[in-house]
C-alpha positions in Angstrom: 62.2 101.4 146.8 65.0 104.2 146.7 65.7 105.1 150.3 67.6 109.3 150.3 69.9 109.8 152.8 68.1 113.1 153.4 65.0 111.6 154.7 66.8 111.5 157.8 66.3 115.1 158.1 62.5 113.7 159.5 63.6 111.0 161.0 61.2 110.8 164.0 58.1 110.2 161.4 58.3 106.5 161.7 57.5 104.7 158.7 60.7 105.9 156.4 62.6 105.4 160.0 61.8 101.7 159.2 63.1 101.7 156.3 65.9 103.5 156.9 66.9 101.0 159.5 65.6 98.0 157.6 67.8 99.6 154.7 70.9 99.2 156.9 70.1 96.1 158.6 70.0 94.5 154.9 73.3 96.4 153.6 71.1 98.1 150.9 72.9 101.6 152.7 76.2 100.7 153.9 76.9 102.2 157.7 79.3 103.9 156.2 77.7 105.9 154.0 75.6 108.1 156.9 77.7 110.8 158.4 78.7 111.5 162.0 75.6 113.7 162.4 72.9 111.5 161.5 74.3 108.5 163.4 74.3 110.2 166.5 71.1 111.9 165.6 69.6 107.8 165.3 71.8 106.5 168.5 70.4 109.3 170.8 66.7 109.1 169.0 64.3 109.6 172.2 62.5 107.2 170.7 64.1 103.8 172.7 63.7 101.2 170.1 64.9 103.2 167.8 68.1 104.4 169.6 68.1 100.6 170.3 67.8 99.4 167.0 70.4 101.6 165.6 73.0 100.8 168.6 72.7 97.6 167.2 73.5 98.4 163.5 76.1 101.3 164.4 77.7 100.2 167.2 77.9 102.2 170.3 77.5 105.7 170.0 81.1 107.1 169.4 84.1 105.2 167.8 86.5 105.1 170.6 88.2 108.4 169.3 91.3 106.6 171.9 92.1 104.3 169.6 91.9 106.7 166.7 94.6 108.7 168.2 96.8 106.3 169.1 96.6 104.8 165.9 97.7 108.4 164.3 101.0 109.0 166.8 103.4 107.6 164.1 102.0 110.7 162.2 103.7 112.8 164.4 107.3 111.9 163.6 106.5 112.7 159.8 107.4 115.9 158.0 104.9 118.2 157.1 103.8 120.8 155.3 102.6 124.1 155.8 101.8 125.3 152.3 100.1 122.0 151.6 98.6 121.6 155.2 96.7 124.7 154.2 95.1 123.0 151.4 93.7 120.4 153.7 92.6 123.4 156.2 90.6 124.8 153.3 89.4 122.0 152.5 87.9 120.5 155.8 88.0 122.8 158.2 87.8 126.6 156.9 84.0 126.6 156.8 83.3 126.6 160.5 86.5 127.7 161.9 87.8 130.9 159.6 84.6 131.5 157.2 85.2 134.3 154.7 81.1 135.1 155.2 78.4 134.5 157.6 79.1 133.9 161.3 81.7 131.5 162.8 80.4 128.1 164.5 84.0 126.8 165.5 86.5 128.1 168.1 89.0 130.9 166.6 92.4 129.0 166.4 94.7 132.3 166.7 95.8 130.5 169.6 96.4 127.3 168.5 99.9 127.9 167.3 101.4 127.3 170.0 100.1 123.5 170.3 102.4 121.1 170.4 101.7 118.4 168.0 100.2 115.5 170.3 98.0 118.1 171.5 96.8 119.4 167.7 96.3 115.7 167.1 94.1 114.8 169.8 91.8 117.6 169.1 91.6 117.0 165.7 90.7 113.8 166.5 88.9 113.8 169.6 86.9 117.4 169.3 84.8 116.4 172.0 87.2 115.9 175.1 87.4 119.5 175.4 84.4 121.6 173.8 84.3 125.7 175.0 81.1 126.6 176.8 80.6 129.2 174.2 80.5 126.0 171.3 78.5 123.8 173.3 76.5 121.7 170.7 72.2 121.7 171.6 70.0 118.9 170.3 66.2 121.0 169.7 63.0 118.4 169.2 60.2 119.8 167.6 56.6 119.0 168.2 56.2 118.4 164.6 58.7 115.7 164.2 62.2 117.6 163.5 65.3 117.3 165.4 68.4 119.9 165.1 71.5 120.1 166.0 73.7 123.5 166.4 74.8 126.4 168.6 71.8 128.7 170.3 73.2 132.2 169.4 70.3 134.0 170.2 67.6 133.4 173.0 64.5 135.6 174.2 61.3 134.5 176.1 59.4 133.3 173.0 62.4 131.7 170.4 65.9 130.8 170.2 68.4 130.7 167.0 70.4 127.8 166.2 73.4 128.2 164.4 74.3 125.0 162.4 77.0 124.3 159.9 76.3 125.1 156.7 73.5 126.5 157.1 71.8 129.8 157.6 70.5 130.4 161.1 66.9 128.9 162.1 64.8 130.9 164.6 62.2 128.4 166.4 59.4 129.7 168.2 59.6 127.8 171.6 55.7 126.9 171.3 57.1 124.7 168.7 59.6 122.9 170.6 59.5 119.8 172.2 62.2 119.1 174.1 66.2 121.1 173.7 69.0 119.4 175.9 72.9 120.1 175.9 74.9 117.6 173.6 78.4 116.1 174.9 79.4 115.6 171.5 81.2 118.6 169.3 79.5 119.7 166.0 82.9 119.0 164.9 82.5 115.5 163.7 84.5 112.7 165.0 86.4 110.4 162.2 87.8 113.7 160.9 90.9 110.8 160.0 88.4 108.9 157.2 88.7 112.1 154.9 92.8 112.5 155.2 95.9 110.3 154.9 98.4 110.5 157.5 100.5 112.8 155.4 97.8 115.3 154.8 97.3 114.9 158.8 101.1 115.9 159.3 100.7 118.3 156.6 97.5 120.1 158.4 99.1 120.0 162.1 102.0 122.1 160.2 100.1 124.6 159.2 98.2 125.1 162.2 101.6 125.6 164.0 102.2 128.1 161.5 102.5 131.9 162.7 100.5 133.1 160.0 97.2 131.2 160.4 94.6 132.5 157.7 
């Protein structure tokens, strides 16, 4: 049987959970080919076993984002470049940081400028050491099976918004809700590095030192 990735998107309703898991257990889906959203969204399942069963598979939740940084310092005594560094950007991170439509869902970076390069580095690849109250990621349970990640942008006494990347914004009634709780862990996703070289890393923290950040 053909397992989709997407079925994820209800993973609570147990029986494709099993075979999602089974799936992975086997090597019929490689770890690697689920993204940083729906591993955490299986390591922090309020179901135990589950979250149990996948810590197993996945490893414990979070790569150790230490090592990935110091494993990216010699990138810091490279060359980069600005023009090509803003490739990268528009690439990776333009869609939740400078969108040319919709609402934002990352921090502005007209400050960011003035970083020095360890600093650029480490939140690039560590987005979750610092996260701005205003950013904080929520994880929203529905009654029906659903969980969701993203920003509450809106809140009143019967529904909240969520904002979530790449996505339009989904007003819940609260009736429907299970369960919401604050989430540690940045809706930008960690292993940003497995999509770049180390050049294209040097290239990007160039143009984010840039003065003319568009």
């Amino acid at each position: 049987m053909l397992l989709s990735l997407q079925g994820l998107e209800r993973e609570s309703q147990g029986e494709r959970l099993d075979l999602l898991l089974e799936a992975l257990g086997s090597g019929a889906i490689e770890v690697g080919a689920l993204d940083w959203a729906r591993e955490e969204k299986l390591l922090s399942h309020p179901d135990a076993q589950v979250a149990a069963r996948a810590t197993e598979l996945l490893g414990e939740a979070g790569r150790d984002r230490e090592k990935a940084v110091q494993a990216y310092l010699p990138v810091l005594e490279r060359d980069g470049s600005a023009e090509e560094g803003k490739a990268v950007f528009q690439k990776h991170c333009k869609t939740c940081h400078l969108p040319e439509r919709g609402p934002r869902i990352g921090p502005a970076l007209s400050g960011v400028s003035s970083d020095t390069r360890a600093k650029l580095l480490q939140s690039i690849l560590d987005p979750g050491q610092v996260i701005e109250s205003a950013y904080t990621s929520y994880r929203v349970e529905t009654r029906d099976g659903w969980l969701l990640d993203g920003l509450i942008v809106n809140e009143t006494s019967n529904s909240l918004t969520l904002r979530r990347p790449e996505a339009e914004d989904l007003t819940l009634l609260k009736a429907a809700i299970a369960d919401v709780r604050a989430s540690s862990v940045s809706l930008m996703p960690d292993g940003f590095e497995d999509g770049i070289d180390p050049q294209q890393m040097a290239d990007l923290i160039a143009y984010l030192q840039g003065a003319n950040l568009q």
